[in-house]
C-alpha positions, 0 to 999 in steps of 0.5 A: 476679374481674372478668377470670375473669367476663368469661373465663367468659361469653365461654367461655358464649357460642357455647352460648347463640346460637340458630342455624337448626342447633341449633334445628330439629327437624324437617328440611325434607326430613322424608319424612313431609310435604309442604311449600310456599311459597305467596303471596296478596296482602296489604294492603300486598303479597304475603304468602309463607305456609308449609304443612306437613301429612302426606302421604297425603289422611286428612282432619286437623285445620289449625292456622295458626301466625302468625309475627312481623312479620320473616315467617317464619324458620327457627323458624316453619317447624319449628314448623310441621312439628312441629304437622303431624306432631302430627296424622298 
């Protein structure tokens, strides 16, 4: 029982890993947005921020996302994107 466990979590595996491929959804090179990395400074440093919105100048509602202490990852930026398209 125990090696036909073990044989079945390690089949398990490779479909529970969150890779930056399978969890976007939104692309980066999405044609209905503008996309830029911008940096202000910071206490401790520059900080690199992210800004997605749709393209066009319709005047739209913001929504900051803050991202965790690692900075911003992959994740945060589609986050980022599909709020952005929530709003066009």
């Amino acid at each position: 029982m125990l090696a036909g466990s073990t044989a079945a979590a390690m089949a398990l595996l490779p479909l529970l890993e969150n890779t930056e491929a399978r969890a976007q959804i939104v692309p980066k090179n999405d044609s209905r947005l503008l996309t830029v990395y911008s940096k202000y400074p910071g206490s401790g440093g520059d900080v690199r921020a992210y800004l997605a919105r749709p393209k066009g100048n319709e005047k739209l509602p913001g929504v900051v996302v803050i991202h965790q202490n690692i900075g911003l990852d992959p994740h945060i930026e589609d986050v980022t994107r599909r709020v952005a398209l929530e709003g066009s």
